[in-house]
Legacy VTK file of the C-alpha trace (Angstrom):
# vtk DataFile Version 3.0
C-alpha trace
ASCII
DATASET POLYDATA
POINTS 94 float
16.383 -8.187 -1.988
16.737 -4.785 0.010
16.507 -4.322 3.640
15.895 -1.071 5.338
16.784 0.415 8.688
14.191 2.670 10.399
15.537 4.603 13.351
13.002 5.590 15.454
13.374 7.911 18.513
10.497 7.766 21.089
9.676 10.583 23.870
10.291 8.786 27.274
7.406 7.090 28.806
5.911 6.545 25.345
8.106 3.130 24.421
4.789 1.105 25.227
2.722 3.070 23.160
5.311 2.884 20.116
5.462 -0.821 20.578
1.736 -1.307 20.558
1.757 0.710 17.318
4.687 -1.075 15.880
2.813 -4.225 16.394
-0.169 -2.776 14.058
2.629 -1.819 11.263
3.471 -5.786 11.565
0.283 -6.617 10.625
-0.002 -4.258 7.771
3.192 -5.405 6.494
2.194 -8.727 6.156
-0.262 -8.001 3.244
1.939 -6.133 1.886
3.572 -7.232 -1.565
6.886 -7.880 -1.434
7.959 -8.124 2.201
9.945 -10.753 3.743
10.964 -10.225 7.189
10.523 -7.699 9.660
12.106 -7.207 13.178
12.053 -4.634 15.835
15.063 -3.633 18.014
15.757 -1.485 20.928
19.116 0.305 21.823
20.386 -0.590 25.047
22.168 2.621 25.521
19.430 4.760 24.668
15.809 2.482 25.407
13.479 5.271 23.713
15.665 4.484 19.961
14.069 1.522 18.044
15.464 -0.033 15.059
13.052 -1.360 12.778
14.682 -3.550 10.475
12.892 -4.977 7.079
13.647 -6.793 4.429
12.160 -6.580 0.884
11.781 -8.214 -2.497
13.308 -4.546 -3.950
13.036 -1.170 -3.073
9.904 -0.291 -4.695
7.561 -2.719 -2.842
8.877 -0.775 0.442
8.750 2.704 -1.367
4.374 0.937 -2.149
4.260 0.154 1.286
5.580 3.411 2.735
3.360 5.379 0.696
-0.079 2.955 0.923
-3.021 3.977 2.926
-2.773 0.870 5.532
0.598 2.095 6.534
-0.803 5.634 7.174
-3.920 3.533 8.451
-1.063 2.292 11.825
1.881 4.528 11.850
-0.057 7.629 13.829
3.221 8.555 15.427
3.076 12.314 15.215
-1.092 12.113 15.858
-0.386 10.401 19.374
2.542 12.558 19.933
4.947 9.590 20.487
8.273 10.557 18.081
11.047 12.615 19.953
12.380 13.524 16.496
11.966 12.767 12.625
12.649 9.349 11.811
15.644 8.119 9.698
15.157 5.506 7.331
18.367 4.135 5.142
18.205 1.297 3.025
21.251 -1.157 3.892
21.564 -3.302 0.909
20.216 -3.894 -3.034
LINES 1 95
94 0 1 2 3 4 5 6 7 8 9 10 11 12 13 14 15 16 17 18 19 20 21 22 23 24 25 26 27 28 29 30 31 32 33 34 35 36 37 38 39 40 41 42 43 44 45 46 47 48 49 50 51 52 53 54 55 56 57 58 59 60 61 62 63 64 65 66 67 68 69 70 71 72 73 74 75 76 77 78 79 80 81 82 83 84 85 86 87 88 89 90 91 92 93
């Protein structure tokens, strides 16, 4: 099993539009093969950083589902202007 971290900073004002999206990428992920769990968290420091947190069967089923047309189909972050800056994903154990 793997589970990655996605950091995800969001413009101020534009947290409910991230979360409506991030709900979408929920849904896609469960069709996709080889995901387990996934879990969305906010900083309470900083309320426009999210940390996505997923867990996987192994690292290529989330290196599929990154690069699969239904995630591009729900993650329109840069289209709807909603990202503050690029997001950082790091995978936290194999």
């Amino acid at each position: 099993m793997v589970t990655v971290g996605m950091n995800y900073y969001v413009i101020a004002g534009k947290e409910q539009a991230f979360e409506k999206a991030f709900h979408k990428v929920i849904h896609a992920l469960r069709e996709a093969p080889g995901h387990t769990e996934t879990r969305l968290f906010n900083e309470v420091d900083d309320p426009g950083h999210y940390l996505i947190v997923s867990d996987w069967n192994d690292q290529a089923a989330f290196d599929a589902f990154m690069r699969s047309e239904a995630f591009r189909a729900v993650a329109d972050w840069g289209k709807e202007q909603i990202l503050r800056a690029r997001p950082e994903h790091r995978v936290y154990g194999q």
